[in-house]
Steps between C-alpha positions, in 0.01 A plus 500: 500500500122576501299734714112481549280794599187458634254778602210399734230685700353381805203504708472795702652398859701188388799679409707360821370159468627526156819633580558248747496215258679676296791514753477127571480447096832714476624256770420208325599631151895585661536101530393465134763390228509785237373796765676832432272756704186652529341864600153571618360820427199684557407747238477864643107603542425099477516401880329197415690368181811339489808487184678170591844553274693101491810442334578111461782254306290419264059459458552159584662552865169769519266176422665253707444746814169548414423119548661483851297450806622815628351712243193302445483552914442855440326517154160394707571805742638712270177477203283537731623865544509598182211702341640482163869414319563730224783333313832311509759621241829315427820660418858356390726708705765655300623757757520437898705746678461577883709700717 
């Protein structure tokens, strides 16, 4: 298991456009072989960045739902809102416990 973080920051006054593809990228990504979860979070003071936390199968499952139309759909949207992507940081998971 695998989990991906990736911090963005957007363009002031595109956070709910953003969010919105987000939402029908989680939709997408639940139909996806390998999917585990996801959270969205917005750091506190940072209105207009967003922490995107993904936890997959495997890197592979990641890529292959990367490629689909879906996601591609909203990568044109979704960029376009983005004033600058900070990083993306993989992580083997050796821990996941949730209540």
């Amino acid at each position: 298991m695998v989990t991906v973080v990736t911090h963005v920051v957007l363009r002031e006054g595109e956070e709910p456009g953003w969010d919105a593809g987000f939402l029908e990228r989680v939709d997408g990504a639940k139909e996806q072989r390998g999917w585990l979860g996801v959270q969205l979070c917005i750091p506190l003071g940072a209105m207009n960045e967003r922490v995107v936390i993904g936890t997959w199968q495997t890197r592979a499952d990641w890529e292959a739902w990367h490629a689909t139309d879906g996601f591609q759909r909203t990568r044109v949207a979704m960029d376009g809102s983005e004033a600058e992507r900070r990083g993306e940081w993989w992580h083997e998971v050796v821990v996941d416990e949730r209540r």
